[in-house]
DSSP file (Angstrom, degrees, kcal/mol; ACC not computed):
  #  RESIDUE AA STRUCTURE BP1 BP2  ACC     N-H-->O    O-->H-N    N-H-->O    O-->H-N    TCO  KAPPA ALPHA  PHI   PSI    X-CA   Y-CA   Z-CA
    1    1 A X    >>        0   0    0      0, 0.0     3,-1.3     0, 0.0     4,-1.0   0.000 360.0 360.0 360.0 -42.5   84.8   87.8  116.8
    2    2 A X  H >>  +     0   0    0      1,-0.3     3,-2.9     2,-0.2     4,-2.6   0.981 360.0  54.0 -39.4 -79.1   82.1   88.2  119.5
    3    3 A X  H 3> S+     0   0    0      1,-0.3     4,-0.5     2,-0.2    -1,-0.3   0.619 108.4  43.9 -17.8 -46.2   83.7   91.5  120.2
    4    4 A X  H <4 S+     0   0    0     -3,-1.3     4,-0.3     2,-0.2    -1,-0.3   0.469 112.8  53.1-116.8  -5.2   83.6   92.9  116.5
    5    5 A X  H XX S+     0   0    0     -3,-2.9     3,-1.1    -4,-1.0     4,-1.0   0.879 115.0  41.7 -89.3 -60.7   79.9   91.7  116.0
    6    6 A X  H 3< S+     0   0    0     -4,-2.6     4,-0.3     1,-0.2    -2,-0.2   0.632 112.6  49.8 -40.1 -26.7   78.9   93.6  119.3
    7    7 A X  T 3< S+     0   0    0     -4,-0.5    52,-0.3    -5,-0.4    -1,-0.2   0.730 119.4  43.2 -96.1 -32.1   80.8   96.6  118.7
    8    8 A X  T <> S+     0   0    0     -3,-1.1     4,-1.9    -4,-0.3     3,-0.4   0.453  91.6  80.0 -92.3 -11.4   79.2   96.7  115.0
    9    9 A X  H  X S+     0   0    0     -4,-1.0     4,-1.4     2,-0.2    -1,-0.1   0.710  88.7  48.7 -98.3 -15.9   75.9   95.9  115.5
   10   10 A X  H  > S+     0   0    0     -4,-0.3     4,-1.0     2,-0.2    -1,-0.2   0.563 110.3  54.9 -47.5 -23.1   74.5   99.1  116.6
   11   11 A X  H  4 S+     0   0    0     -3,-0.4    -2,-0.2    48,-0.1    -3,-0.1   0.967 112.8  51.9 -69.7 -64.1   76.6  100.9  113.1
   12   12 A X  H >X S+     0   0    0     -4,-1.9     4,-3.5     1,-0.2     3,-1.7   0.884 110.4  44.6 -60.7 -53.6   74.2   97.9  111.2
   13   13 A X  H 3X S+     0   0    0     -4,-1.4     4,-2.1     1,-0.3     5,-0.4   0.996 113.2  46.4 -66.5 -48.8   70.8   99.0  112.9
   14   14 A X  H 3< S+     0   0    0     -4,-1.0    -1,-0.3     1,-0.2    -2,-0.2   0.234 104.7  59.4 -93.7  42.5   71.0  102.5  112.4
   15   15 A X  H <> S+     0   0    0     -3,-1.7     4,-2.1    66,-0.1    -1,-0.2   0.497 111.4  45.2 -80.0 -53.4   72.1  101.9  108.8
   16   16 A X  H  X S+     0   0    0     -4,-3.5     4,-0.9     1,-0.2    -2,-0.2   0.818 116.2  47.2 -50.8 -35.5   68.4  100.0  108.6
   17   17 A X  H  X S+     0   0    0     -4,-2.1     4,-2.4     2,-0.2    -1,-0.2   0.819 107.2  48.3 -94.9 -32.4   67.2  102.8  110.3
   18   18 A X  H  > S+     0   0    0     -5,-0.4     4,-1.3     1,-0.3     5,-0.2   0.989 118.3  51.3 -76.5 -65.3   69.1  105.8  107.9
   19   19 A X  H  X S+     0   0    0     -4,-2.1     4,-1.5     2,-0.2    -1,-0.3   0.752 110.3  48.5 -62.6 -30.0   67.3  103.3  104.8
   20   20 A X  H >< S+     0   0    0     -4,-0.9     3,-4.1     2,-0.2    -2,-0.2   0.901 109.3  47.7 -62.8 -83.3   63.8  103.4  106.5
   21   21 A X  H 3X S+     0   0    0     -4,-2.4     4,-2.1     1,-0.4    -2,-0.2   0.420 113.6  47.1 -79.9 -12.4   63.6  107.1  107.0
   22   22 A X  H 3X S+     0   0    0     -4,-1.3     4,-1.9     2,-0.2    -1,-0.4   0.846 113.8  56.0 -74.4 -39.4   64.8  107.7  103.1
   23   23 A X  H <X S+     0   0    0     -3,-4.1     4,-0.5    -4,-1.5    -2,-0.2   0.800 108.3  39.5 -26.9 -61.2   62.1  105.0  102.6
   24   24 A X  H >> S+     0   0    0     -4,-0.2     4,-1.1     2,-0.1     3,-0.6   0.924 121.9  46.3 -69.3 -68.2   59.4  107.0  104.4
   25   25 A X  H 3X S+     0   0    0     -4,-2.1     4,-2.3     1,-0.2     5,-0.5   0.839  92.4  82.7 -58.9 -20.6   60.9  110.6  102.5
   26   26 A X  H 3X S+     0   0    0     -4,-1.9     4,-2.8     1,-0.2    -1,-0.2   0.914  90.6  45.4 -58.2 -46.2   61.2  109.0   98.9
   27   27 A X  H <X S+     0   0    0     -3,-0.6     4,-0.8    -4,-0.5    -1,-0.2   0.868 115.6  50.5 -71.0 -29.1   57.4  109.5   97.9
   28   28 A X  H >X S+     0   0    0     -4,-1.1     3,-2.5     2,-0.2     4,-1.0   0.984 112.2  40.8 -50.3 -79.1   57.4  113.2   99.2
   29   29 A X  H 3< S+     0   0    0     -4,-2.3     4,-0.3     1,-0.3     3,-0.2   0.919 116.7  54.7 -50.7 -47.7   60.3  114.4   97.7
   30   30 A X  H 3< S+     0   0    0     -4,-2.8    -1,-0.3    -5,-0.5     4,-0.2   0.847 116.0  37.7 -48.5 -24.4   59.0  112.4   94.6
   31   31 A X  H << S+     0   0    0     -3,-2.5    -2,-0.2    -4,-0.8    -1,-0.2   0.726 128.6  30.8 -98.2 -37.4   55.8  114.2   94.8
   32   32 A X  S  < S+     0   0    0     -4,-1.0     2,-0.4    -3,-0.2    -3,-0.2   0.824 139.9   8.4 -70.0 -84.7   57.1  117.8   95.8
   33   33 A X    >   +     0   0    0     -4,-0.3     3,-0.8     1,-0.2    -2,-0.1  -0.628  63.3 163.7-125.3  80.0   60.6  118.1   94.1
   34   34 A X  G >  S+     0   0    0     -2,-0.4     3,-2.1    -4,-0.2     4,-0.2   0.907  74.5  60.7 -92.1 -56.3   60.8  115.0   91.9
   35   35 A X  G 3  S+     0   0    0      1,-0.2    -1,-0.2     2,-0.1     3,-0.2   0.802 114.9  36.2 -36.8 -50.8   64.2  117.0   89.8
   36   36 A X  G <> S+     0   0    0     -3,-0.8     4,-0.7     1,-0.2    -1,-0.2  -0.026  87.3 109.2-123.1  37.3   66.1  117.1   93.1
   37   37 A X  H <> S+     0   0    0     -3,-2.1     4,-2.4     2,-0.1    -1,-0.2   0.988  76.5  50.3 -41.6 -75.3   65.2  113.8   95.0
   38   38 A X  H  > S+     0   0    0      1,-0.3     4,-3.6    -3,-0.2    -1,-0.1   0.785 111.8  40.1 -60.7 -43.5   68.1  112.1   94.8
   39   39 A X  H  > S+     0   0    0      2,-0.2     4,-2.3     1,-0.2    -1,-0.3   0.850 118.6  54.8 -81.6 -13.0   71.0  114.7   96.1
   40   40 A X  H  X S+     0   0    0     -4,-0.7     4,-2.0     2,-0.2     5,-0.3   0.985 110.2  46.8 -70.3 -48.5   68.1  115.8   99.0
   41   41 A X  H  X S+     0   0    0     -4,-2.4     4,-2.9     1,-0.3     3,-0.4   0.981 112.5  45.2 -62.6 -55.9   67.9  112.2   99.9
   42   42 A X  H  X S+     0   0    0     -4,-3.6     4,-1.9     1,-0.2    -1,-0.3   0.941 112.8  49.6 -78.6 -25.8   71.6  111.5  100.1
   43   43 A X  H  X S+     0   0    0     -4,-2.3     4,-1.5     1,-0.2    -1,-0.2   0.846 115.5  47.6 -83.2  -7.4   72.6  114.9  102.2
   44   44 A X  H  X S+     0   0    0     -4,-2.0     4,-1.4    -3,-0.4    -2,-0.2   0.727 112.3  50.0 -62.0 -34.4   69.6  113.9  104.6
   45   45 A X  H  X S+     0   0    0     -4,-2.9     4,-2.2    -5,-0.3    -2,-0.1   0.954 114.7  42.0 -44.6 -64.9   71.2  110.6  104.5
   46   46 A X  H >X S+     0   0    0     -4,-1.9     4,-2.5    -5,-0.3     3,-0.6   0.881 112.1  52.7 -54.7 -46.8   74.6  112.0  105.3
   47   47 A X  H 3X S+     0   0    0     -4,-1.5     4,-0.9     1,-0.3    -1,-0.2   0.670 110.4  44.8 -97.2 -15.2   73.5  114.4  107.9
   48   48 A X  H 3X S+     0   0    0     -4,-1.4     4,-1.2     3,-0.1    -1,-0.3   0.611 112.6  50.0-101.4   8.7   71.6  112.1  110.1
   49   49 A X  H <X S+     0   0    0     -4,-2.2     4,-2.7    -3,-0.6    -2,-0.2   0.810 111.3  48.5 -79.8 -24.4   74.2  109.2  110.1
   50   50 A X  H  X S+     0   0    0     -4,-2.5     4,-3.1     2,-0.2     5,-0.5   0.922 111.6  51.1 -82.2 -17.5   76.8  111.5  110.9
   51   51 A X  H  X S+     0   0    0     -4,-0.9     4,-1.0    -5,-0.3    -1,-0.2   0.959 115.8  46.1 -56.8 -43.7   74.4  112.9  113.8
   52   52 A X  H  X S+     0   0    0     -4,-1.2     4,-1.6     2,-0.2     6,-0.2   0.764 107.7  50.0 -21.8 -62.5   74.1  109.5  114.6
   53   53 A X  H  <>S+     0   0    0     -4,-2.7     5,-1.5     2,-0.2    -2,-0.2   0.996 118.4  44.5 -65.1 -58.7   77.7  108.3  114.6
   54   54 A X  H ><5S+     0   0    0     -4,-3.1     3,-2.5     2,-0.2    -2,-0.2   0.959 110.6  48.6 -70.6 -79.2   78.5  111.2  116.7
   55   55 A X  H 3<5S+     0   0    0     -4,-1.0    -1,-0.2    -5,-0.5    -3,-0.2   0.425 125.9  29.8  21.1 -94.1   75.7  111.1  119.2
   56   56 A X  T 3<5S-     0   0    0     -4,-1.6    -1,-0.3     1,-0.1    -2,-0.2  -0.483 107.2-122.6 -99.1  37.6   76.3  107.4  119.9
   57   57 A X  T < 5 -     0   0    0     -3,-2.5     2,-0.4     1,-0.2    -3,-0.2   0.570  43.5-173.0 -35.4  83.7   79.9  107.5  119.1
   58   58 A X      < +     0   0    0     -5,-1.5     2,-0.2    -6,-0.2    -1,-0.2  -0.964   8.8 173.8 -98.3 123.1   79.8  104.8  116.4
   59   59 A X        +     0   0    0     -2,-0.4     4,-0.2   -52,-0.3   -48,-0.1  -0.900  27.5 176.4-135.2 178.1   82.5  103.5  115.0
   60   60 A X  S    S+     0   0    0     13,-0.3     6,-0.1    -2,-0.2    -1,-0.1   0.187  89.4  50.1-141.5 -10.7   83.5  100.8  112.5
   61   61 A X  S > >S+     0   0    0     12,-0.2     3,-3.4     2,-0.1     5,-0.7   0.892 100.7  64.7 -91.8 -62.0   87.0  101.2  112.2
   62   62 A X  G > 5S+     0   0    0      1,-0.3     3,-2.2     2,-0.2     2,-0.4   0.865 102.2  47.1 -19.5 -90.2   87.7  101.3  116.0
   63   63 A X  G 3 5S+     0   0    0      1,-0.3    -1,-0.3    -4,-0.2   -56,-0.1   0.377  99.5  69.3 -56.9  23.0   86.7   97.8  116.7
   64   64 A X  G < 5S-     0   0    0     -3,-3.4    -1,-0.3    -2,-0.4    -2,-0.2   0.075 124.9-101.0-106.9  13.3   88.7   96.6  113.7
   65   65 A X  T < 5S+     0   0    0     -3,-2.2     2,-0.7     1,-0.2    -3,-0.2   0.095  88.0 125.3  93.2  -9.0   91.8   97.4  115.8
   66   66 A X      < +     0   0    0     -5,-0.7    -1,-0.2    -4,-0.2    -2,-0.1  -0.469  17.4 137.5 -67.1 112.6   92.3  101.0  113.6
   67   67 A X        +     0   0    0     -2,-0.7     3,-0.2    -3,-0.1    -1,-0.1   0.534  29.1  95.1-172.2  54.5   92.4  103.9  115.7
   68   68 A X  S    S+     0   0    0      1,-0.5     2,-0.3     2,-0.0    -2,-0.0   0.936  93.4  43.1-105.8 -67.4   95.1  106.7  114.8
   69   69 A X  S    S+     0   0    0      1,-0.2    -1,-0.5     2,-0.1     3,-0.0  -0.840  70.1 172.0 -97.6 130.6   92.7  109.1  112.7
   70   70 A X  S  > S+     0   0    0     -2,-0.3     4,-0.7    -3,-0.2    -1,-0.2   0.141  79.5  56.6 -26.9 -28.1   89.1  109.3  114.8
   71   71 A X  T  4 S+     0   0    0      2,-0.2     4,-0.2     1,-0.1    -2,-0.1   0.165 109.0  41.7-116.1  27.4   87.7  111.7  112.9
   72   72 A X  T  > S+     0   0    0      2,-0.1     4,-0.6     3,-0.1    -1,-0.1   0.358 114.5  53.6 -88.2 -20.1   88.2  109.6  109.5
   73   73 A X  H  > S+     0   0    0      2,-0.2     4,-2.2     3,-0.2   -13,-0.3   0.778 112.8  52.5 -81.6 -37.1   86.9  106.3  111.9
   74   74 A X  H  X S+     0   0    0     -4,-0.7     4,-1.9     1,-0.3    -1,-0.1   0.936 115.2  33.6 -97.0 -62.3   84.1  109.1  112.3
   75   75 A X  H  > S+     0   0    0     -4,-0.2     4,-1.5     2,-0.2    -1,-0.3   0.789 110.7  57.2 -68.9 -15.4   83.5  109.8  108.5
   76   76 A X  H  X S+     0   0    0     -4,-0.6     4,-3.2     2,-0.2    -2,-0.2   0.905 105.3  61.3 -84.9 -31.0   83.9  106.5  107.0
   77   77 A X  H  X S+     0   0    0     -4,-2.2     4,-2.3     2,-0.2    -2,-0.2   0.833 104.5  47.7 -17.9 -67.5   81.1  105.7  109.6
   78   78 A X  H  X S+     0   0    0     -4,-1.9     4,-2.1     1,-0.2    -1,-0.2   0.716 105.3  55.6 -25.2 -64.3   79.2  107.8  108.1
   79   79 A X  H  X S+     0   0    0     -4,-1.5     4,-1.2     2,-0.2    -2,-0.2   0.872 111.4  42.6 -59.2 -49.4   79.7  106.7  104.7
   80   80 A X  H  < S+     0   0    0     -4,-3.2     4,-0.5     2,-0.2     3,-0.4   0.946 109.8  60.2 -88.4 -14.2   78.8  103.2  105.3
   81   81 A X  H >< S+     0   0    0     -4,-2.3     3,-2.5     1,-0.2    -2,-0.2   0.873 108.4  44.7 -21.1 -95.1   75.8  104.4  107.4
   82   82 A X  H 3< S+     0   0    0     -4,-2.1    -1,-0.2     1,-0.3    -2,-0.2   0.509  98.8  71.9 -49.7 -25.8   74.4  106.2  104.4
   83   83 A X  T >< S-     0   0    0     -4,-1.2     3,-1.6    -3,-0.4    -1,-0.3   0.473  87.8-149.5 -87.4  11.9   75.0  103.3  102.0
   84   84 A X  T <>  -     0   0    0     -3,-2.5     4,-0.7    -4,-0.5    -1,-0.2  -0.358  66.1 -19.5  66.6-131.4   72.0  100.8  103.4
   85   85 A X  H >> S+     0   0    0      2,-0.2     4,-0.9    -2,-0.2     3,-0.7   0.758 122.7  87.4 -92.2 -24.1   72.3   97.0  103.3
   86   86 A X  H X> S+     0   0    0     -3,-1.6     3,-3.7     1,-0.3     4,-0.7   0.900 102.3  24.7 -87.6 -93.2   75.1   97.7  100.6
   87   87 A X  H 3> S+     0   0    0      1,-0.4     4,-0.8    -7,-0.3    -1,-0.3   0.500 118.2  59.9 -78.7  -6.5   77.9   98.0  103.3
   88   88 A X  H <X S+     0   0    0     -4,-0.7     4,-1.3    -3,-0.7    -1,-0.4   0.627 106.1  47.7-100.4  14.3   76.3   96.1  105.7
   89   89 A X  H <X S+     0   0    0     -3,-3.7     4,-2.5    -4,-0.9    -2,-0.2   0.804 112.6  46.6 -59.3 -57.7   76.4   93.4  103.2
   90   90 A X  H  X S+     0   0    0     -4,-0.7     4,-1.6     2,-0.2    -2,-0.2   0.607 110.6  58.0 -66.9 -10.2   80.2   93.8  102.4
   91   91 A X  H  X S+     0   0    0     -4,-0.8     4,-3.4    -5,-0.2     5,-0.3   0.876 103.3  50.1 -62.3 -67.6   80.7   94.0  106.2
   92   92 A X  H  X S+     0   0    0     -4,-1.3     4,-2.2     1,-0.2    -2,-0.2   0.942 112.1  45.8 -49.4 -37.3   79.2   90.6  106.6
   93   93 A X  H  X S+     0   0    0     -4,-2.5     4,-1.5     2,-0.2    -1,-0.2   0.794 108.5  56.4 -72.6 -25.9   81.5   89.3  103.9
   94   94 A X  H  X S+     0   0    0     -4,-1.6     4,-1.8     2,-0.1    -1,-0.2   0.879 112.6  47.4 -39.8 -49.0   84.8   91.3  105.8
   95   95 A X  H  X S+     0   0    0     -4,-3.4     4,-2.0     2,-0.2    -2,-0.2   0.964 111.4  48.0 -75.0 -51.5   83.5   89.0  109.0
   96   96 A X  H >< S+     0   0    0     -4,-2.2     3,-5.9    -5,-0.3     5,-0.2   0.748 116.7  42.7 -42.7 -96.9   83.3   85.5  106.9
   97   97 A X  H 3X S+     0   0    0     -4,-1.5     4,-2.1     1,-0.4     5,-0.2   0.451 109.8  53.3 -35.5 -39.9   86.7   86.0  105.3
   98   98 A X  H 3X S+     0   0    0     -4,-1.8     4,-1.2     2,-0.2    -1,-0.4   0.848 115.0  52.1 -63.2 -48.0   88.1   87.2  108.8
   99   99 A X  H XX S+     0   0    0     -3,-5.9     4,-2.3    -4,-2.0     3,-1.8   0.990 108.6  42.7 -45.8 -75.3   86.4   83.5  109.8
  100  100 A X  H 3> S+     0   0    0      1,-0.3     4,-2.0     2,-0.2    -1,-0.2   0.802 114.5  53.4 -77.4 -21.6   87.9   81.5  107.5
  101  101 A X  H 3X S+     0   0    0     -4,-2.1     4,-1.1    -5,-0.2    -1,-0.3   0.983 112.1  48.5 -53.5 -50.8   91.8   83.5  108.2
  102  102 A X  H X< S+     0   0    0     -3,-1.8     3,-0.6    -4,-1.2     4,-0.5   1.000 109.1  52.1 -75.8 -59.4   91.3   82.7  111.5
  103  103 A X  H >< S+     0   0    0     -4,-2.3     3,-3.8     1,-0.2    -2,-0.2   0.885 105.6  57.4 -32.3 -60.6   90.2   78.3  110.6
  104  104 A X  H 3< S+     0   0    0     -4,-2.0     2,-0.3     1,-0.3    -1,-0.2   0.816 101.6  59.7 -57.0 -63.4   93.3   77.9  108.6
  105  105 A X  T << S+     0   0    0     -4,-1.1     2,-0.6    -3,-0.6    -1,-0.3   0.460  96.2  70.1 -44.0 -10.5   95.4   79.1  112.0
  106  106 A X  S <  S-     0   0    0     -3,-3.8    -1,-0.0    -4,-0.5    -4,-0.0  -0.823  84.6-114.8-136.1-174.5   94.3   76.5  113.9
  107  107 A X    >>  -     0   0    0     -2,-0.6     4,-1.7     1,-0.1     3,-1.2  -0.109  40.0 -94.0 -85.7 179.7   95.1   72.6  113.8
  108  108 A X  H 3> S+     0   0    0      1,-0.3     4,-1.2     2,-0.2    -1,-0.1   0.690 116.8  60.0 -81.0 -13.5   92.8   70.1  113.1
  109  109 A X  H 34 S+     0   0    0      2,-0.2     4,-0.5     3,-0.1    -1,-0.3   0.709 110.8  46.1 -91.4 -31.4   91.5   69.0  116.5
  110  110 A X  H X4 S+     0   0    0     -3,-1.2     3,-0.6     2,-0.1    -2,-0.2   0.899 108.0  54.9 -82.6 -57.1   90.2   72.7  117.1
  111  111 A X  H >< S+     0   0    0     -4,-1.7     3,-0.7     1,-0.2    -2,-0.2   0.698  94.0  70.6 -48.2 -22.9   88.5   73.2  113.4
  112  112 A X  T 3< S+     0   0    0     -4,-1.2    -1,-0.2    -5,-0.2    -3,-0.1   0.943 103.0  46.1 -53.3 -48.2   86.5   70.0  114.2
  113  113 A X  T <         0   0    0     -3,-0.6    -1,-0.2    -4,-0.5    -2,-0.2   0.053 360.0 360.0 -93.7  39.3   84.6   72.3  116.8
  114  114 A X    <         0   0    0     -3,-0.7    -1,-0.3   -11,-0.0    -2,-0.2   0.262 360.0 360.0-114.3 360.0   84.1   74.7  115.1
């Protein structure tokens, strides 16, 4: 579990990072080209997470034991980049349930310490 936290937690910051800098751009574009905010903001989104994902070759399927298509590991990356605290919310909730899968598997003398 150590492993899939480590391996994810650079995809999680520069998700914070992708939500700042739309943060920072939202009252420009509101102020300039208020009609065509929204789709400027999500292909700015898009185009620096996937710069990002590639760059730093981030991935979020890879440390979930997926790794036949790369260049889908490579967009879906992307994808949850660009969606903010949103996916890294349903991510934390992937990682509970992946907890509690694991507790039922072991016997009672190990689930006390943990």
């Amino acid at each position: 579990m150590n492993q899939l936290i480590e391996a994810l937690a650079p995809v999680l910051v520069a998700s914070f990072a992708i939500q700042q800098l739309l943060e920072l751009l939202d009252p420009i574009l509101d102020a300039v080209i208020k009609p065509h905010k929204k789709w400027i903001l999500s292909v700015v989104a898009f185009v620096v997470g996937l710069a990002l994902t590639l760059a730093l070759g981030l991935r979020i399927l890879a440390p979930l034991g997926i790794t036949r298509f790369p260049w889908v590991d490579v967009i879906l990356t992307t994808l949850f980049m660009t969606g903010g605290t949103k996916g890294i919310n349903d991510l934390i909730k992937l990682i509970g349930y992946k907890k509690e899968e694991a507790k039922i598997d072991l016997d009672q003398a190990q689930m006390a310490r943990v």
